[in-house]
N, C-alpha and C positions, 0 to 999 in steps of 0.2 A: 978780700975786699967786700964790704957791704954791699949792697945793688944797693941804689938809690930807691927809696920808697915815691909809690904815687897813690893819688888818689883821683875818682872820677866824681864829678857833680852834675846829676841833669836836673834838668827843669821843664817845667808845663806841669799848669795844669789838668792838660790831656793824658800825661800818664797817670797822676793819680786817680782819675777818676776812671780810668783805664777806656778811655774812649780810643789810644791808640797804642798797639804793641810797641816796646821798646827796641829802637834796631843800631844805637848808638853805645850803650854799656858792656855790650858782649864783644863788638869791634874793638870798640878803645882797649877795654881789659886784654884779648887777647892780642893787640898791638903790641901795645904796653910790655907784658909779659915775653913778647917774641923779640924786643929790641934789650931784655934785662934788667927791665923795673920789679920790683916788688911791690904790687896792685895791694892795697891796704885795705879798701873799702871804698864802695859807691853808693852815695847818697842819692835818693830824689825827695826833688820837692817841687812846691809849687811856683807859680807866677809872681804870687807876694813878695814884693819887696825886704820886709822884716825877715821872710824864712830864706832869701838867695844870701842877703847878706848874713843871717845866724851862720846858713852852710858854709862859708868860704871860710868865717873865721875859726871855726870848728875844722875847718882841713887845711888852712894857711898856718905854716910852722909847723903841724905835723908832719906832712908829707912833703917831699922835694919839690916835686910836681903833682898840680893841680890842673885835672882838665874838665872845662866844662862845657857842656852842649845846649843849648839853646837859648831861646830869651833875648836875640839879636833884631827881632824885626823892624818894621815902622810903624807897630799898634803900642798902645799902652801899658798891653800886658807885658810888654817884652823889654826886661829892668836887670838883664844881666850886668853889663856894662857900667849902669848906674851904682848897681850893689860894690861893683867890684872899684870903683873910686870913692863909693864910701869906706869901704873896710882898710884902702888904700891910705886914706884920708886924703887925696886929693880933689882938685876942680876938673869938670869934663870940659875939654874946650873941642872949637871947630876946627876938626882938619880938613880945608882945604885942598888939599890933593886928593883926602878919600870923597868927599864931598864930589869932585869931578869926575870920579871913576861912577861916581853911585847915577851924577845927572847923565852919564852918557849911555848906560846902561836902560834906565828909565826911560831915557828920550827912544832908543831904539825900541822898546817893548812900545810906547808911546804910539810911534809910526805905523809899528805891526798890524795894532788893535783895531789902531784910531781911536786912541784914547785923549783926555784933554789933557796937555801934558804939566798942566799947573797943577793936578792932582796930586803927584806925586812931592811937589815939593818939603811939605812939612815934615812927612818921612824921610825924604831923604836926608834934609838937615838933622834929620833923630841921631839916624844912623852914622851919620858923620861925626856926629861927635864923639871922642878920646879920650881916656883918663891921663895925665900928666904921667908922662914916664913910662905908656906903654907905646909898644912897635906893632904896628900891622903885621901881619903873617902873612896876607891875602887875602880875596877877594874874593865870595862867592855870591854870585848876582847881585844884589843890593848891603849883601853880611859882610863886612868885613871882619875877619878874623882875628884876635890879639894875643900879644905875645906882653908881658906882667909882671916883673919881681916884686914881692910882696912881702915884708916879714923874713926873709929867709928863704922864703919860696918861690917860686917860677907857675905862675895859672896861663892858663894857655886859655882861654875863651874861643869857642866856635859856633857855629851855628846848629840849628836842631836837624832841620833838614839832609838825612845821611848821605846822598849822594856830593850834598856840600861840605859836608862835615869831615870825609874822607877822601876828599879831595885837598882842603886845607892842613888839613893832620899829617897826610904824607910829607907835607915839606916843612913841617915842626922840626924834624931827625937835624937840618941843615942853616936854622936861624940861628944867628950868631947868642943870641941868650941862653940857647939849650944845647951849642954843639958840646960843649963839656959834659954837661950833666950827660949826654947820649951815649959818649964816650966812657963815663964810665960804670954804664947798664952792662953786665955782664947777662946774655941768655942762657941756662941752666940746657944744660943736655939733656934729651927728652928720648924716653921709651915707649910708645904707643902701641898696644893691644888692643883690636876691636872683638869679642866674640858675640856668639849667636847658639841659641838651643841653652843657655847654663844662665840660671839664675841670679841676682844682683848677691843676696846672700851667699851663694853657694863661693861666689867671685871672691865676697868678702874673708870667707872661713878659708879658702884656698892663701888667701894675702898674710891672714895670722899666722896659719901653720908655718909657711916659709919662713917668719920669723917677725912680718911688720917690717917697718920703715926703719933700715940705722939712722945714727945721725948725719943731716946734711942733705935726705933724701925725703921726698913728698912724694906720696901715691893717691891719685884722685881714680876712684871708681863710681863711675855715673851711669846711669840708665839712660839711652839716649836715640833714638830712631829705631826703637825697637829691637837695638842690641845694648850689650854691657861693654863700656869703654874702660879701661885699663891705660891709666896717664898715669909715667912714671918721671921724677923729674929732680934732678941734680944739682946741686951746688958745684960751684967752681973747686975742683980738688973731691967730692964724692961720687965721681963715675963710677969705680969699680964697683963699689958699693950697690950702686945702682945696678949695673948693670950685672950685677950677681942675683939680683933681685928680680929681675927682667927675665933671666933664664931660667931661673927657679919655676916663676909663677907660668912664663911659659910653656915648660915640660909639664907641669902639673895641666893645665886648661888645655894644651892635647887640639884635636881638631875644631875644640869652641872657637878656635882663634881662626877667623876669617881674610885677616887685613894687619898690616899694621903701619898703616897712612890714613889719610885721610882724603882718600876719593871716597866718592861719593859711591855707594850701593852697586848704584846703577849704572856708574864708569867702570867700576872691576867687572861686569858682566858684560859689557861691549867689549872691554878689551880679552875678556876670555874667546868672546864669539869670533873676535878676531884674528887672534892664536890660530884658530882651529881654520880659518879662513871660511867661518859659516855665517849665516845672516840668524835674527828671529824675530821672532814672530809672539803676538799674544790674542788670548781669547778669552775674553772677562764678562763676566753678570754683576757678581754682589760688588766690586769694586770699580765698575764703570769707567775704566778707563785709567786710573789710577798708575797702574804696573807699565801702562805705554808710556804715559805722560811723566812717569818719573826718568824710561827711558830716553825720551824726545827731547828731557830738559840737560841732557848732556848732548854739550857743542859738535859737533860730527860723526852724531849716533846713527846718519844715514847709510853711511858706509857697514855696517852692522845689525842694522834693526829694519825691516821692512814693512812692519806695519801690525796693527792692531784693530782688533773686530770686539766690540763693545754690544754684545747680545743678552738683553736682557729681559726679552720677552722668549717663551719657549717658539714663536712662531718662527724670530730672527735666527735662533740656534738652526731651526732644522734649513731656514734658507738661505742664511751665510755662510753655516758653518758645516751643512749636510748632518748633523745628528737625527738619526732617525726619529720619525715621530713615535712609533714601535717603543722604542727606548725609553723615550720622556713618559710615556705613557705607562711603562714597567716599572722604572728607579726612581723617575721626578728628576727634575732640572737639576737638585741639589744632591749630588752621587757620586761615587766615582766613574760609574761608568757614564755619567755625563762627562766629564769632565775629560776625562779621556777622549769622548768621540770630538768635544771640543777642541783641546792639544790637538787630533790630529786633522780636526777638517780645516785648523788653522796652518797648518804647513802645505796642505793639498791647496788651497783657496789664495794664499800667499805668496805661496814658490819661497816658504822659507827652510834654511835645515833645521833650525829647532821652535817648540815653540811652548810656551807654559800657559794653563790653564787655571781660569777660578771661580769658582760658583760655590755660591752660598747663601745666609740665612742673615741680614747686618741685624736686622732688627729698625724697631723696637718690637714690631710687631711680625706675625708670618709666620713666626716658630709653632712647632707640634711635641707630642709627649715623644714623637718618634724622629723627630728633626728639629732640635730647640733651637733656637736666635743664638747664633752663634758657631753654628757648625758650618765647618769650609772645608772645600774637597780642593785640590789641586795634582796637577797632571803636569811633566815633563814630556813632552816626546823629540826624538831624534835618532840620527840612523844609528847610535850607540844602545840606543834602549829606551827606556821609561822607567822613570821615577814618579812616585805617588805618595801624596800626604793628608792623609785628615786631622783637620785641628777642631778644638773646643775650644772659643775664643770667649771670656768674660769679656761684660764692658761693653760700653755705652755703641751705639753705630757707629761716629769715629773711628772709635778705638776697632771695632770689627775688622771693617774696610781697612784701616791702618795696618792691624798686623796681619792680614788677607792679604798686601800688597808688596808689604815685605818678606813674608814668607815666600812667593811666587817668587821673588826676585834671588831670595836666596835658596831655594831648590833650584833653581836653572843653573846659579853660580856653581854648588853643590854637585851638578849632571853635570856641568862643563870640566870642575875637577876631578871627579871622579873616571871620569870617561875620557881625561887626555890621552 
């Protein structure tokens, strides 16, 4: 059976002139994809009128389903709605019922402010109105969300705003206009490989040899958090296929393979720490914080992580962390044998059992012929041992601290495996 093809359309002209990152097409597409559409292509464009309606009719009739994200508001720029009863060839009229959901809304934000609550009115009548023959989906503060047969197609309209946008989208799966089509999205069975240390080419030449993709099977290999992801993924009736493909390239890439889900970095490293029933601990210069804060941003990291010392001056090292002065005076901040006495005055200072270190050089500037921008030293300690690494990082300071922060996170991963 075909999967149903879809297509995404956003709008603003805040994404083209890139005043703001896109945080709606990556959602959709990989929505889309997980319920068993086949994502065709996403368009952006601007606020104009002429380019919302060019897009729809350039993706109405192609694709099953059309979803588009913003362009709902109560300003002028915002002509999604408009567009899409033009290409309809319909009249917008007033709905009445969304029209009271919008005044009741308004009135209470109204109250809150103490705002004059006539202001709102010409917006909300905007907004309230409907092209003939489309359904509400929902409500997202003043957005109401549409549901649209168009030509042969189904456009889904939503708003730009992602926490509203993905709020409305979830209950698209169960509107009486798309239960069909939803049903019959088949999701392709999916192989997931994360590595780390092996190259995007080297990933690439590993994919040939086995033999490439039979047919029915799609291999996506992408560069992505500072590792290489290995996405393998199925037609209905080509698993084995796949999944001979999966084990192949598996045995070949060997310990590159870190993961193969999708938590996050610095959730496989809590839940290691956990295993072992140990706490950790971190001690940073060139990344400032970075390697804690990626730990802190997973939901009940406290049960696992104790805490992080961010010493960036050599003064802070010797009185947070106890590194001798002796020392910095011998090696320089950026060493290993800094980095070392770091790792471990952060477990003494913490009360944690393990703890990684990292000092270095981000740049732009600070480098020497004998310490160029871009050298990073990092230290593991724990009562299994120490692990030790120094990199030569190209690229911009970003990019430094970036993979300075990950590499930390995957040496400790590394000493946590190695040392069960």
């Amino acid at each position: 059976m075909t999967r149903p093809a879809a297509a995404i359309l956003l709008t603003g002209n805040e994404l083209l002139r890139g005043v703001i990152s896109d945080a709606n097409g990556a959602h959709l597409a990989a929505s889309l994809e997980a319920h068993g559409f086949s994502v065709q292509r996403t368009l952006v464009v601007g606020d104009g009128l002429p380019e919302i309606e060019r897009a729809l009719r350039e993706l109405v009739g192609e694709a099953d389903l059309v979803v588009s994200s913003g362009g709902l508001g109560p300003t002028h720029d915002d002509r999604t709605v408009e567009a899409l009863a033009n290409v309809a060839g319909v009249a917008l009229v007033l709905d009445e019922a969304v029209l009271a959901r919008i005044d009741r809304w308004t009135d209470q934000v109204a109250v809150r402010y103490g705002l004059d609550r006539s202001g709102f009115d010409a917006g909300n009548r905007k907004q309230a109105h409907v092209p003939v023959g489309a359904t509400v989906l929902g409500m997202a503060g003043t957005a109401p969300g549409l549901v649209m047969p168009v030509d042969g197609s189904v456009v889904v309209v939503l708003p730009g705003v992602p926490s509203e946008l993905r709020r409305l989208w979830a209950d698209a799966p169960g509107h009486a206009a798309l239960v069909e089509m939803f049903a019959r999205a088949t999701p392709r069975a999916r192989w997931l490989m994360r590595t780390y240390g092996i190259g995007e080419s080297h990933v690439a030449d590993i994919h040939r040899s086995a033999g490439g993709d039979p047919p029915g099977v799609e291999t996506s290999i992408c560069a992505r958090s500072f590792e290489i992801e290995i996405d393998i993924r199925a037609d209905p009736g080509y698993d084995e296929a796949a999944e001979a493909l999966a084990a192949e390239m598996r045995g070949r890439l060997g310990d590159h393979v870190f993961a193969t889900d999708e938590r996050p970095l610095a959730a496989i490293v809590l839940d290691l720490l956990r295993e072992r029933g140990w706490t950790g601990a971190t001690a940073e210069s060139c990344t400032g914080g970075m390697v804690a804060a990626a730990l802190t941003d997973i939901a009940g990291s406290s049960d696992a992580f104790a805490g992080g010392v961010v010493a960036y001056s050599n003064r802070l090292k010797h009185d947070l962390l106890d590194v001798p002065e002796e020392l910095l005076e011998r090696h320089g901040a950026v060493s290993s044998e800094a980095a070392e006495a770091m790792a471990a005055g952060a477990r003494a200072r913490l009360g944690a059992d393990a703890a990684v270190a990292v000092t270095g050089i981000a740049g732009p500037g600070g480098g020497t012929e004998e310490k160029p921008v871009g050298l990073v030293y990092l230290h593991v300690s724990s009562p299994a041992g120490d692990d030790v690494r120094r990199m030569d990082i190209p690229g911009s300071r970003e990019a430094v601290r970036g993979r300075s922060a990950t590499a930390a996170l995957q040496l400790l991963r590394a000493h946590l495996v190695t040392h069960s």
